[in-house]
FIROKOL-957394 format. One line per field, with one value per residue: residue number from 1; residue in three letters; chain; x, y, z of N, C-alpha, C, CB in turn. Coordinates in nm, 4 decimals, m for minus. Glycine has a CB too. Example, Ala and Ser with C-alpha at 12.3 -4.5 7.8 and 13.67 -1.06 7.14 Angstrom:
BEGIN
resi [1/2] .
resn [ALA/SER] .
chain [A/A] .
nc1 [1.3190/1.2850] .
nc2 [m0.5690/m0.2250] .
nc3 [0.7800/0.7080] .
cac1 [1.2300/1.3670] .
cac2 [m0.4500/m0.1060] .
cac3 [0.7800/0.7140] .
cc1 [1.3200/1.2900] .
cc2 [m0.3300/0.0030] .
cc3 [0.7800/0.7870] .
cbc1 [1.1308/1.4084] .
cbc2 [m0.4473/m0.0598] .
cbc3 [0.9046/0.5725] .
// end
This chain:
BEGIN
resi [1/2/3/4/5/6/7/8/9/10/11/12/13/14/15/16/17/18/19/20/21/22/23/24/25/26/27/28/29/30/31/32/33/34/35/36/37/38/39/40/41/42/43/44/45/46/47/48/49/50/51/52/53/54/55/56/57/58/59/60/61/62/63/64/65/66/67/68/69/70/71/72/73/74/75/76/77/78/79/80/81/82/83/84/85/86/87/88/89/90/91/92/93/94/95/96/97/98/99/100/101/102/103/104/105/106/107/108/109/110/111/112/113/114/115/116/117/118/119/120/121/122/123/124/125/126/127/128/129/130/131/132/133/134/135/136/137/138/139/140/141/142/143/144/145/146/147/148/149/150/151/152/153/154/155/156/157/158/159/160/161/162/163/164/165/166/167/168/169/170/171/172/173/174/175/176/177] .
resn [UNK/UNK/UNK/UNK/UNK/UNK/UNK/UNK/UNK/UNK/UNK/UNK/UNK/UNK/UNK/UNK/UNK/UNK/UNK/UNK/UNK/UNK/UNK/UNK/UNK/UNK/UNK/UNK/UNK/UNK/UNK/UNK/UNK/UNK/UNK/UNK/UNK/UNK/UNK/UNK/UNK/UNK/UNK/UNK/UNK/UNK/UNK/UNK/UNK/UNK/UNK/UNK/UNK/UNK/UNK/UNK/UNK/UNK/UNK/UNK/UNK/UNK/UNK/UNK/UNK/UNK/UNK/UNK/UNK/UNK/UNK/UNK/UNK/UNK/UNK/UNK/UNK/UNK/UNK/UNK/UNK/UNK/UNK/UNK/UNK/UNK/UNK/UNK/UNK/UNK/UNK/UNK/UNK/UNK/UNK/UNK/UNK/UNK/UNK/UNK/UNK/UNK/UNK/UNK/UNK/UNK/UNK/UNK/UNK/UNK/UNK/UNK/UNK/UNK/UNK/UNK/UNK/UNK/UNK/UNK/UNK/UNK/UNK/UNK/UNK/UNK/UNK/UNK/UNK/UNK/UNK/UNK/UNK/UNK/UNK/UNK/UNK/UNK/UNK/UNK/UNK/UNK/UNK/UNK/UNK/UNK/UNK/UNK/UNK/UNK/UNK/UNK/UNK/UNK/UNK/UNK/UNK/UNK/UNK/UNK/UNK/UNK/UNK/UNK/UNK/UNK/UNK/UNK/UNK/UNK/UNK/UNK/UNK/UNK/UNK/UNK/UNK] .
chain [A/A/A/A/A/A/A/A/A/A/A/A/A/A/A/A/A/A/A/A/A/A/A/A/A/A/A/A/A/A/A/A/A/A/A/A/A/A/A/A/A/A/A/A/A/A/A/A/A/A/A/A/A/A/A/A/A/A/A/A/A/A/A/A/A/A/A/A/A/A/A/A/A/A/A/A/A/A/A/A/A/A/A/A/A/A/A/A/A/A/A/A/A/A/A/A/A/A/A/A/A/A/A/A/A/A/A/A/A/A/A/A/A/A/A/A/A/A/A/A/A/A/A/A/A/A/A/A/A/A/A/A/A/A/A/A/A/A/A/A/A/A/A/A/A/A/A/A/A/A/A/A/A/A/A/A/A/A/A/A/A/A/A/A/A/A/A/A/A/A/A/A/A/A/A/A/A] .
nc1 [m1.3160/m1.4421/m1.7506/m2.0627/m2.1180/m1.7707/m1.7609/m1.9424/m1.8501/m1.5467/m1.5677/m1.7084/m1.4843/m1.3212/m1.4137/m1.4637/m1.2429/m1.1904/m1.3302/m1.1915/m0.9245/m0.9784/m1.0953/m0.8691/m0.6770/m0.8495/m0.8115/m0.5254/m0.5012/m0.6904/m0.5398/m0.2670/m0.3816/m0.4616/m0.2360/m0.1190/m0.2563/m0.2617/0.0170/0.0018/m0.1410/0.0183/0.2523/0.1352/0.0677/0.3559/0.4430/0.3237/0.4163/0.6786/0.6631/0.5419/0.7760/0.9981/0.8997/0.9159/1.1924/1.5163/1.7786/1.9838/2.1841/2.0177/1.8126/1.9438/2.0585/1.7745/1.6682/1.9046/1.8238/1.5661/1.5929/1.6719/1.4660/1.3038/1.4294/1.4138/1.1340/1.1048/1.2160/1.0783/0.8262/0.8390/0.9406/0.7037/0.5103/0.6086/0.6061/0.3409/0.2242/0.4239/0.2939/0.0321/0.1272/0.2002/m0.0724/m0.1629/0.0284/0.0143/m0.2451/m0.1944/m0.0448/m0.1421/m0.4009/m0.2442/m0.1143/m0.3744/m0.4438/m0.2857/m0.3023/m0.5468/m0.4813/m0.2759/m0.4527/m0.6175/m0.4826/m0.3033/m0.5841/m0.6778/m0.4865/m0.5093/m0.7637/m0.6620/m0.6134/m0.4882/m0.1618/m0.0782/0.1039/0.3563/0.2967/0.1462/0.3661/0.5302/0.3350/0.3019/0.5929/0.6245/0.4256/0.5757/0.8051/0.6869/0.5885/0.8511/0.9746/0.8106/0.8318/1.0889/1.0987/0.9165/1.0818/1.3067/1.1727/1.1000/1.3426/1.4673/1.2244/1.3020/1.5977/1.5267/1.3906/1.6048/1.8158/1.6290/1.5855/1.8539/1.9370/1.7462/1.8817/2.1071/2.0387/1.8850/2.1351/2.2879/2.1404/2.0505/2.3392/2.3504/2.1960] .
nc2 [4.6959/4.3687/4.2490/4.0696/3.8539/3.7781/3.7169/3.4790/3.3335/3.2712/3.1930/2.9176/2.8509/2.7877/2.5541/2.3755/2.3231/2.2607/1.9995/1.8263/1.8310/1.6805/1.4439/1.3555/1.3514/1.1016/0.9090/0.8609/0.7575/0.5319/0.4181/0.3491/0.1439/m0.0659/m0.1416/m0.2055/m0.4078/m0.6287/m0.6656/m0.7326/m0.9388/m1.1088/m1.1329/m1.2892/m1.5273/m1.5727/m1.6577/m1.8606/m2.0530/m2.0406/m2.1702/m2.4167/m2.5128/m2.4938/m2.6587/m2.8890/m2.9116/m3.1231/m3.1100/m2.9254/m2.7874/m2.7617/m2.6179/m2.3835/m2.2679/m2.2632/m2.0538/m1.8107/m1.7911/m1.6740/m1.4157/m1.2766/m1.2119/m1.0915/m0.8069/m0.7348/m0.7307/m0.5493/m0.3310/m0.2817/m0.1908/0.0334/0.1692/0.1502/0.2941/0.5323/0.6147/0.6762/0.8573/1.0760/1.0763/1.1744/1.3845/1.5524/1.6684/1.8097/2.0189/2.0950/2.2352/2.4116/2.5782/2.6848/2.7784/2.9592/3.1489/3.2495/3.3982/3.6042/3.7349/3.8116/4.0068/4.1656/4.2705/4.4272/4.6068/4.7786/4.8690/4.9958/5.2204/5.3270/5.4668/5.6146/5.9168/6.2556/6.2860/6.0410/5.9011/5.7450/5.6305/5.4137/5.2837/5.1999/5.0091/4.8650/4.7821/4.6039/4.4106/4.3351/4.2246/4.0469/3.8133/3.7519/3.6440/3.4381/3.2801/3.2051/3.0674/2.8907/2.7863/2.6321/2.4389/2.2788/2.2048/2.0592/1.8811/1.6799/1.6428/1.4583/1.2683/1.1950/1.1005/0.8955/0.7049/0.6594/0.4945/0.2986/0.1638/0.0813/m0.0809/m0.2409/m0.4437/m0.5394/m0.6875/m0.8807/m0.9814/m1.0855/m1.3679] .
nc3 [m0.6363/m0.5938/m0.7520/m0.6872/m0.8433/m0.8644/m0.6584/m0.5845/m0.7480/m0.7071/m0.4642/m0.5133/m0.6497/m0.5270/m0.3468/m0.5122/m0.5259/m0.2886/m0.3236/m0.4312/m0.3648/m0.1389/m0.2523/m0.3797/m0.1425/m0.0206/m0.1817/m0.2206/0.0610/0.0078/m0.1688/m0.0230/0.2451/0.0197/0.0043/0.2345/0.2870/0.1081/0.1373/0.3927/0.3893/0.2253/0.4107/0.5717/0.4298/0.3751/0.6407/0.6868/0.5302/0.5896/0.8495/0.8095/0.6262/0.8483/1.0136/0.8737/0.9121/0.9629/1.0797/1.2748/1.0980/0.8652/0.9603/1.0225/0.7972/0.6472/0.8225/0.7559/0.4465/0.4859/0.5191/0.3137/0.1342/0.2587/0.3322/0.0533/0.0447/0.1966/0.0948/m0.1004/m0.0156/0.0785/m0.1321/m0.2926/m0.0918/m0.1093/m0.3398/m0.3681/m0.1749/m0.2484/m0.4844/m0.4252/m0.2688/m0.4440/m0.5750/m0.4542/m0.4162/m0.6446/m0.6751/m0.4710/m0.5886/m0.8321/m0.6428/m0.4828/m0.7147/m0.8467/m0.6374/m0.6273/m0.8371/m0.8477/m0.6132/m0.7195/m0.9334/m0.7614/m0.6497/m0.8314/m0.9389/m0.6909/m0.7482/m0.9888/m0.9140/m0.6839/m0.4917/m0.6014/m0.5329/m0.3494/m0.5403/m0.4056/m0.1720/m0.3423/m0.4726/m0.3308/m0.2024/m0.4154/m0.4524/m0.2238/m0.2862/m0.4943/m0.3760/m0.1841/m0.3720/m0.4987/m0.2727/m0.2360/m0.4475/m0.4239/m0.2431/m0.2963/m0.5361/m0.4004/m0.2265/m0.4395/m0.4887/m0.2641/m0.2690/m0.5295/m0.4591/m0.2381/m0.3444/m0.5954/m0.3838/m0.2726/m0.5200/m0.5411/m0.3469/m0.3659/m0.5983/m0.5397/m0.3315/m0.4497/m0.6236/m0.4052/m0.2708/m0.4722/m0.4529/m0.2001/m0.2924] .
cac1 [m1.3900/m1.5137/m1.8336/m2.1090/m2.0815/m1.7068/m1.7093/m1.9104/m1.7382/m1.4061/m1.5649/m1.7125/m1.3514/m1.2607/m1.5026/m1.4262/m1.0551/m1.1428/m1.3844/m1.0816/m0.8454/m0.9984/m1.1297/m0.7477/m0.6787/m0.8951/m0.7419/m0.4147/m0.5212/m0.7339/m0.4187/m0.2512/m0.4787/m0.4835/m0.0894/m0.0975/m0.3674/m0.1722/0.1728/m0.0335/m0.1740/0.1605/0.3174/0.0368/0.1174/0.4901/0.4436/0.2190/0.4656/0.7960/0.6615/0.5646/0.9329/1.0597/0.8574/0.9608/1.3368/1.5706/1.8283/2.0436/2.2393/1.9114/1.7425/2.0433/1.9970/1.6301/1.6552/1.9606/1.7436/1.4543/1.6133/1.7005/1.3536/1.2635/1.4744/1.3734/1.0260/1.0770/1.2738/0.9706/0.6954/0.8987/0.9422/0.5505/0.4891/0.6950/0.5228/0.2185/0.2809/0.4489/0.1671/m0.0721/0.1845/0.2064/m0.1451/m0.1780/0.1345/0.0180/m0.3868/m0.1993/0.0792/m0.2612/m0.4276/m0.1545/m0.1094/m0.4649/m0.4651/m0.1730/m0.2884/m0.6487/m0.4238/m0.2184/m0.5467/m0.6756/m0.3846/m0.3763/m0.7454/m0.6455/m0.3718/m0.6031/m0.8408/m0.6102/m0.6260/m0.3184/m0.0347/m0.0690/0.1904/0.4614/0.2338/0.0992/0.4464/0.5639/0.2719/0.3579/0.7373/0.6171/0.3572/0.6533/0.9072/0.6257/0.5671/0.9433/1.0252/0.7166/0.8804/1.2169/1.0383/0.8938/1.2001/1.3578/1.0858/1.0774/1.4671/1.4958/1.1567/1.3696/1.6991/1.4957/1.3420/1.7354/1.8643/1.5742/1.6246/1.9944/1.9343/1.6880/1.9319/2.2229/1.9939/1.8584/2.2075/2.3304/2.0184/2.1012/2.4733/2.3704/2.1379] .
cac2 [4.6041/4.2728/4.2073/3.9765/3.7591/3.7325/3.6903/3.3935/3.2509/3.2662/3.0842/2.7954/2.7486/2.6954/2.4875/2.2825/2.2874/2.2003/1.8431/1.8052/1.7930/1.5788/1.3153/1.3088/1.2645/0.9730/0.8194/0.8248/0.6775/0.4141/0.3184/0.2435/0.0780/m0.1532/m0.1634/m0.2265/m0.5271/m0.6796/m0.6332/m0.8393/m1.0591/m1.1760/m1.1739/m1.4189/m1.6367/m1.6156/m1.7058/m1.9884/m2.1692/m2.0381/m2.2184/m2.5729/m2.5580/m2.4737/m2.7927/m3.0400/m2.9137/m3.2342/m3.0842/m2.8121/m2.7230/m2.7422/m2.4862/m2.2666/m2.2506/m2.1967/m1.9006/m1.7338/m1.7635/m1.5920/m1.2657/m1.1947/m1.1565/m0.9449/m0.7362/m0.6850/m0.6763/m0.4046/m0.1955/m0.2458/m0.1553/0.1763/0.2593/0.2003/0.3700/0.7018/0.6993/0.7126/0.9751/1.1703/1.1187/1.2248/1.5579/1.6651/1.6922/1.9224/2.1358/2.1818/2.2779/2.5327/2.6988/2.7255/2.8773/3.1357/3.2157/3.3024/3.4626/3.6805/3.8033/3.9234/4.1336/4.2616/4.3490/4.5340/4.7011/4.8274/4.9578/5.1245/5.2940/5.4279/5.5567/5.6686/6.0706/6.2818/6.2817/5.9235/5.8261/5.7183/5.5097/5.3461/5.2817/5.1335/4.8965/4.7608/4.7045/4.5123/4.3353/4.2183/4.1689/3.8989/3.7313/3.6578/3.5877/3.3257/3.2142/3.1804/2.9521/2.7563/2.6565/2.5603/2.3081/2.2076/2.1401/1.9504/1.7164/1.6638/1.5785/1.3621/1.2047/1.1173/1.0271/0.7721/0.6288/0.5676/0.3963/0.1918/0.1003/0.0371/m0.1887/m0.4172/m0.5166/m0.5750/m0.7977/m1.0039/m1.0584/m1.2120/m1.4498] .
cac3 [m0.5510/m0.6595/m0.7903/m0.6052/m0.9127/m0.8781/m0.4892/m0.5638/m0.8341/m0.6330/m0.3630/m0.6037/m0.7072/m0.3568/m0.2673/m0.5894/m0.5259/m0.1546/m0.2706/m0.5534/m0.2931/m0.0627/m0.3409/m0.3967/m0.0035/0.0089/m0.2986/m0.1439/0.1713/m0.0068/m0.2219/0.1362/0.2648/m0.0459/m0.0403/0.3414/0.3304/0.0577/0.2328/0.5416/0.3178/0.2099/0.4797/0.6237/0.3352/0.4110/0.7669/0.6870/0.4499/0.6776/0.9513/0.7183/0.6307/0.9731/1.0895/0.8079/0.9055/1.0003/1.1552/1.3233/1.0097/0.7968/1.0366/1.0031/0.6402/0.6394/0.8789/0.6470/0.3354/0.5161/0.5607/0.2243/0.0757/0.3380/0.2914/m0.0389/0.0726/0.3149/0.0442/m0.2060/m0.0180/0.1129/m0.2530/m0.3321/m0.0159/m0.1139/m0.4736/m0.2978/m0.0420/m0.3388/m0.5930/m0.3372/m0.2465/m0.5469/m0.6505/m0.3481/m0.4131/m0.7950/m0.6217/m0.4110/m0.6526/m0.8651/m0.5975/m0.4863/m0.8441/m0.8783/m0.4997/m0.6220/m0.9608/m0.7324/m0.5309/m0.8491/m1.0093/m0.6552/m0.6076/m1.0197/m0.9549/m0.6337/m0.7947/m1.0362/m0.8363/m0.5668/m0.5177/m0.6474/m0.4070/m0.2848/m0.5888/m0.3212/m0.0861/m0.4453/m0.5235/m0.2029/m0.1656/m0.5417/m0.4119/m0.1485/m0.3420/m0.5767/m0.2821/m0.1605/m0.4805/m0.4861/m0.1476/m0.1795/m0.5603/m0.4146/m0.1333/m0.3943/m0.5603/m0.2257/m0.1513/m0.4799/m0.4876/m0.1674/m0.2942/m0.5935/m0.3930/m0.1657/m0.4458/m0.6441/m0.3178/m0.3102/m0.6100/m0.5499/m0.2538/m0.4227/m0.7233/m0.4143/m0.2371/m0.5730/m0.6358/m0.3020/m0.2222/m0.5741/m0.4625/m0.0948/m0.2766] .
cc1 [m1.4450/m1.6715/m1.9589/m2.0805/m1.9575/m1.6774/m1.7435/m1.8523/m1.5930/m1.4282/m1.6083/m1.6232/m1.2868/m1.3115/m1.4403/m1.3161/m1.0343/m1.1862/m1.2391/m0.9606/m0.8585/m1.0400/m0.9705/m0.6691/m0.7052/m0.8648/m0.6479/m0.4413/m0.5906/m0.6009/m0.3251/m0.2871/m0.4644/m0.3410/m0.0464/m0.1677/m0.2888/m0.0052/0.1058/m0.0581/m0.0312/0.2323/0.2335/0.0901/0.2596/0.4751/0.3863/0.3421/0.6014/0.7558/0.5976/0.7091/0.9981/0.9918/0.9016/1.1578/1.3906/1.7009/1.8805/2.0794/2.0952/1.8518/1.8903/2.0489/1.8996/1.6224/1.7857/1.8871/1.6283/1.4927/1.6365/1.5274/1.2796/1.2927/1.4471/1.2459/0.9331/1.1241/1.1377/0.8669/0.7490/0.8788/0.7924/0.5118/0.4817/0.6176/0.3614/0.2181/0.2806/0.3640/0.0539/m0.0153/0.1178/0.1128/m0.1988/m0.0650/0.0788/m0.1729/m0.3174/m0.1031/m0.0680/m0.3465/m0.3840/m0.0990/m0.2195/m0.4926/m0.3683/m0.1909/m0.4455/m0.5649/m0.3652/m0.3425/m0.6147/m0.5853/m0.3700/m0.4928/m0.7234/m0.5475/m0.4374/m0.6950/m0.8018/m0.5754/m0.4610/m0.2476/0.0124/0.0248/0.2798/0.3964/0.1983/0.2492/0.4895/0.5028/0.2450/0.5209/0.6805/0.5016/0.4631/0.8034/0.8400/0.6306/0.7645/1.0237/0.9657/0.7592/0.9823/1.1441/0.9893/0.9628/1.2988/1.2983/1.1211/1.2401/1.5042/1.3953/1.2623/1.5001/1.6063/1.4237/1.4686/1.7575/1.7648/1.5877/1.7501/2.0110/1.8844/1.8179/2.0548/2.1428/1.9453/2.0176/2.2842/2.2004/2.0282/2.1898/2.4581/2.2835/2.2325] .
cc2 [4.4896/4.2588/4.1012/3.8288/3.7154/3.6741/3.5241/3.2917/3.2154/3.1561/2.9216/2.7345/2.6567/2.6015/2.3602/2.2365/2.1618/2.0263/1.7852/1.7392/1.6752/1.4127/1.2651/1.2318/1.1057/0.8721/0.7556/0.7434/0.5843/0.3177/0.2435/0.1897/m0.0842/m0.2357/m0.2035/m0.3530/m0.6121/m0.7301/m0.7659/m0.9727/m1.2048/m1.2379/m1.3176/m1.5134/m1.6787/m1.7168/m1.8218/m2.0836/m2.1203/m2.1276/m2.3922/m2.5957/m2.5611/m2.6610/m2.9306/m3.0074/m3.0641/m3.2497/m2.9683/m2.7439/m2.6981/m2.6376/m2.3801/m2.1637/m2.1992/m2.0549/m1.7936/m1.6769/m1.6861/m1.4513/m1.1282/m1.1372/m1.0541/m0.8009/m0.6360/m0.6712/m0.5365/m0.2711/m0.1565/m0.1771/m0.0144/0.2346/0.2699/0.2894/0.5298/0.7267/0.7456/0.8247/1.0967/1.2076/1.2020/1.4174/1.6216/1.7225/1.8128/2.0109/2.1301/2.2516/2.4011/2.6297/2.7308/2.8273/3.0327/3.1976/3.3307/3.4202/3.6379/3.7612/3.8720/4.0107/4.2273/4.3656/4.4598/4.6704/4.8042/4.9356/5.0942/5.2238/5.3715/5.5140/5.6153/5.8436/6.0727/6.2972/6.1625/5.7892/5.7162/5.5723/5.3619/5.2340/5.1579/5.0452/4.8011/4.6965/4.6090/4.3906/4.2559/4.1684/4.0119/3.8153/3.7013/3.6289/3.4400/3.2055/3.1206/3.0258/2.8265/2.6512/2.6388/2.4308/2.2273/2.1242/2.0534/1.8625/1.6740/1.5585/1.4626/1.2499/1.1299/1.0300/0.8894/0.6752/0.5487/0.4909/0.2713/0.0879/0.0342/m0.0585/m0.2941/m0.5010/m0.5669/m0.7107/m0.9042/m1.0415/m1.1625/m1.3656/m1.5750] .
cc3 [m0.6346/m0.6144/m0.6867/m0.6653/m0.9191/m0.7527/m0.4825/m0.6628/m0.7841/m0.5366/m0.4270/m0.6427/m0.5836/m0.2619/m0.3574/m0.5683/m0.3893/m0.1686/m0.4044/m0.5086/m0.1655/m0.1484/m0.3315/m0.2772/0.0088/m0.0596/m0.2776/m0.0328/0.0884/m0.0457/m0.0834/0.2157/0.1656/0.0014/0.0949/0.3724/0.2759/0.1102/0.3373/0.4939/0.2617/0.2870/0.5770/0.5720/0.3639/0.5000/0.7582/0.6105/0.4834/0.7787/0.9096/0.7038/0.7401/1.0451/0.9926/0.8238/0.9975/1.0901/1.1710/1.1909/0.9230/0.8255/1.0042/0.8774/0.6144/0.6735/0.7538/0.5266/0.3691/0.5135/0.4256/0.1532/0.1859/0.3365/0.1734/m0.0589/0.1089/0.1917/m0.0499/m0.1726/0.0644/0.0087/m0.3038/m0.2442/m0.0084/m0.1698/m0.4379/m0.2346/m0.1674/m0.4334/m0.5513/m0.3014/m0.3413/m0.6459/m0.5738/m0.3539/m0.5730/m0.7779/m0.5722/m0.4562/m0.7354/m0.8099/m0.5580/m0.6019/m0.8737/m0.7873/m0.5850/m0.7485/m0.9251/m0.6879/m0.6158/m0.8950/m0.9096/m0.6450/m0.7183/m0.9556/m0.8274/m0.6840/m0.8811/m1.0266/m0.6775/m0.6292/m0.5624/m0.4811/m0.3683/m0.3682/m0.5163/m0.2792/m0.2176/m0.4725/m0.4300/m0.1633/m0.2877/m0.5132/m0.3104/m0.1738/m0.4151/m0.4786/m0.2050/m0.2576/m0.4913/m0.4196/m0.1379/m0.3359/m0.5173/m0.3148/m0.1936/m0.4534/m0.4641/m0.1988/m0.3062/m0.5453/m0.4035/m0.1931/m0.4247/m0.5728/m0.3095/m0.2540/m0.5335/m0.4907/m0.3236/m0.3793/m0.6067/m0.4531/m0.2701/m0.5434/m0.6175/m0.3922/m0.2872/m0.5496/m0.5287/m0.2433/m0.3598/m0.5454/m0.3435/m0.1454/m0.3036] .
cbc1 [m1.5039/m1.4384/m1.7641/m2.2539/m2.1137/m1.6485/m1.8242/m1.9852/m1.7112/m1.3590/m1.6762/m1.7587/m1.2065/m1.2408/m1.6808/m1.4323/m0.9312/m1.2331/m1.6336/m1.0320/m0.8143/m1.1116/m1.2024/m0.6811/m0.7877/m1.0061/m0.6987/m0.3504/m0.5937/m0.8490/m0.2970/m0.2238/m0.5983/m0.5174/m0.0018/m0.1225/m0.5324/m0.1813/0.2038/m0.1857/m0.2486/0.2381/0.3652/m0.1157/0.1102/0.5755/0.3872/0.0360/0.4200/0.8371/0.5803/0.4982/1.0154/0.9868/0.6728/0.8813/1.3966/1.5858/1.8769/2.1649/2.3682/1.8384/1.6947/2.1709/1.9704/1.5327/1.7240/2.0501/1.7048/1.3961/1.7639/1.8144/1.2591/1.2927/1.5396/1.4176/1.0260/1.2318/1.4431/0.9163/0.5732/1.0419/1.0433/0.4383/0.5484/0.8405/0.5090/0.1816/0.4935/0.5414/0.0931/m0.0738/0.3571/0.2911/m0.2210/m0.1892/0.3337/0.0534/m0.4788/m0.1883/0.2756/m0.3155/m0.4480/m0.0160/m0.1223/m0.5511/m0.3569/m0.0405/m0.2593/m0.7223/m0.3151/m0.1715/m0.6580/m0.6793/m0.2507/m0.4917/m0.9274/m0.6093/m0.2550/m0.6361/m0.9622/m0.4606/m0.6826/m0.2897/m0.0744/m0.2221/0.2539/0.4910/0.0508/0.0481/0.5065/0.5656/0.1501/0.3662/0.8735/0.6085/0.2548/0.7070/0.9406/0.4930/0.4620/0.9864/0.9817/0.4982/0.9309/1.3351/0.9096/0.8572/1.2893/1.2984/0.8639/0.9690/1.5489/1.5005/0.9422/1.3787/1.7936/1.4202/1.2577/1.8918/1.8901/1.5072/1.6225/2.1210/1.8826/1.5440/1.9813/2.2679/1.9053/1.8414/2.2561/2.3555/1.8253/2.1251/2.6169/2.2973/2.0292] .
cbc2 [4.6773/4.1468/4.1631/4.0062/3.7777/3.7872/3.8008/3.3744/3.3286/3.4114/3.1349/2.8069/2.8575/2.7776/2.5362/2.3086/2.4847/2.2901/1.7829/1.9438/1.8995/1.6392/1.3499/1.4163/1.3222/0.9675/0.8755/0.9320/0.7367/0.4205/0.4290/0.2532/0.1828/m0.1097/m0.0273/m0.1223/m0.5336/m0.6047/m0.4109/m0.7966/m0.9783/m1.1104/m1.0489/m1.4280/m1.5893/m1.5124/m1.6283/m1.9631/m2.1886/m1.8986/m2.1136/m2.5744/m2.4835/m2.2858/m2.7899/m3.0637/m2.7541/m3.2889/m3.1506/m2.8408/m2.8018/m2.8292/m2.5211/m2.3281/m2.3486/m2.2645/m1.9049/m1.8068/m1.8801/m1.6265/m1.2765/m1.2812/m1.2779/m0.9525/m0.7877/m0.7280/m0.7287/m0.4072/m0.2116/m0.3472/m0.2733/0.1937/0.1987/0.0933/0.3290/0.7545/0.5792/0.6278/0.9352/1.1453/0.9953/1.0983/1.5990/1.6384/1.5843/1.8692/2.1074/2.0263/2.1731/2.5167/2.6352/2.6387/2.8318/3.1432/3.1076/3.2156/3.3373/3.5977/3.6946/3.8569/4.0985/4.1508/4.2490/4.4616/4.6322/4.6415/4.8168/5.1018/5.2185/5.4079/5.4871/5.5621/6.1851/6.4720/6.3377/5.8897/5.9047/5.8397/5.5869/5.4657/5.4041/5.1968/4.9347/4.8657/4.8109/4.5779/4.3992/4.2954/4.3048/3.8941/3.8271/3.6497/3.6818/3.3984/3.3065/3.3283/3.0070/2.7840/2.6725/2.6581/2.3405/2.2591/2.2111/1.9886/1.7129/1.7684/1.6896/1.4145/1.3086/1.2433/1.0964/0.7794/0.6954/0.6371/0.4355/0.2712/0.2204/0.1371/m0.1531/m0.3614/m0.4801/m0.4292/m0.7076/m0.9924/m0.9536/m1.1534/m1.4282] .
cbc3 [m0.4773/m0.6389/m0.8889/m0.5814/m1.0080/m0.9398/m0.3415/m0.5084/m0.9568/m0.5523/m0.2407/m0.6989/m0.7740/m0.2511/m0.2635/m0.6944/m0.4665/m0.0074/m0.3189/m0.6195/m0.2642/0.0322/m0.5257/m0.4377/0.0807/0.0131/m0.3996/m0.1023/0.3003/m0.1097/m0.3285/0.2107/0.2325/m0.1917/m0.1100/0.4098/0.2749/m0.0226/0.3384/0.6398/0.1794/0.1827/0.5408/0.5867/0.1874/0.4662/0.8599/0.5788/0.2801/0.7336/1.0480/0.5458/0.5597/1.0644/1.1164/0.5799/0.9779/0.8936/1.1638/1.4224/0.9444/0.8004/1.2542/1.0042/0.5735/0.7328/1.1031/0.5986/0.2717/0.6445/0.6613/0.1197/0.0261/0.4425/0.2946/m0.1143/0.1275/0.5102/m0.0543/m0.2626/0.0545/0.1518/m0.3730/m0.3339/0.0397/m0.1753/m0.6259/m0.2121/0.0610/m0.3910/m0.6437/m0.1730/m0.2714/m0.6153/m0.6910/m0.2027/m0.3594/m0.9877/m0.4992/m0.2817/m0.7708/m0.8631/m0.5438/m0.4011/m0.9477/m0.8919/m0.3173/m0.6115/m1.1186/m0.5846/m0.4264/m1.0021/m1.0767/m0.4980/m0.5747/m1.1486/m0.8933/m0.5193/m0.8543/m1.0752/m0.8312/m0.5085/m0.3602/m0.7680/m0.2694/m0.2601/m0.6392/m0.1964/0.0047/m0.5789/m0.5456/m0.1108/m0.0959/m0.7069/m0.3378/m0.0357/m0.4123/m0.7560/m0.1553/m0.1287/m0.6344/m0.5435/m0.0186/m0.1565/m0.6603/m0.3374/m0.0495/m0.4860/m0.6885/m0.0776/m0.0927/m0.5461/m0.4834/m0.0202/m0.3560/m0.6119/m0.2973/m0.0567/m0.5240/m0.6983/m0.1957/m0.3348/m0.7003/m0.5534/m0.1655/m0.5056/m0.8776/m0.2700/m0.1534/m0.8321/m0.7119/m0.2145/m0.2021/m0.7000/m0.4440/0.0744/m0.3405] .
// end
């Protein structure tokens, strides 16, 4: 059985973990926020000096031109602030998937140590049951491993594919200029 002193020491961590995790929350959301005002801000500015050139245009073909050239920096607008967007998102994940492999580490080496103690102070006979609720203690731990590297193979893949889309979409946006 745990302790009073460890009951609340356990919960102090989780309290810590919980303002740890939310400081981090709000971090993330401030950064978008910043990265979203900016983004507007810009685009204000665009719009303000797209629509000076659109009014000093002279003729049909001139306007034709103008509008062509507008599309490409957008383009490469839209891809940039996707890719700050992600790293954001992702920086923000992954401070919360390395808080909660932490936690179910710690969760999981409590139950080891309960289970241990009952085993030692479990009467004679009750070998079997002892036995049987350590197989299924280590059938969780790597059902919940295997799960781990699953997630952390498809953020991975979704993370290359990113990239190569990004490196596809620079040089294709340099050749229309």
């Amino acid at each position: 059985m745990m302790t009073a002193e460890q009951i609340v020491a356990s919960h102090k961590a989780n309290v810590e973990t919980l303002f740890g995790l939310t400081a981090k929350a709000f971090e993330g959301v401030e950064k978008m926020v910043e990265l979203n005002l900016s983004v507007a801000k810009a685009a204000l500015d665009d719009s303000a000096n797209n629509t000076q050139t659109a009014l000093s245009v002279k003729d049909a073909q001139e306007l034709l031109a103008m509008q062509a050239n507008l599309f490409q920096p957008l383009a490469e607008k839209t891809a940039a602030y996707s890719r700050h967007l992600y790293d954001i998102a992702s920086g923000t994940s992954s401070e919360f998937t390395k808080a909660f492999e932490a936690q179910a580490a710690a969760a999981q080496k409590q139950f080891a140590n309960l289970v241990d103690s009952a085993a030692q102070n479990a009467p004679a006979g009750s070998e079997q049951a002892v036995a049987m609720m350590k197989g299924a203690m280590t059938a969780a731990n790597t059902a919940f491993e295997s799960v781990q590297k699953a997630v952390k193979q498809a953020t991975d893949l979704a993370e290359t594919n990113l990239a190569a889309v990004a490196q596809t979409a620079a040089p294709k946006a340099a050749k229309k200029k």
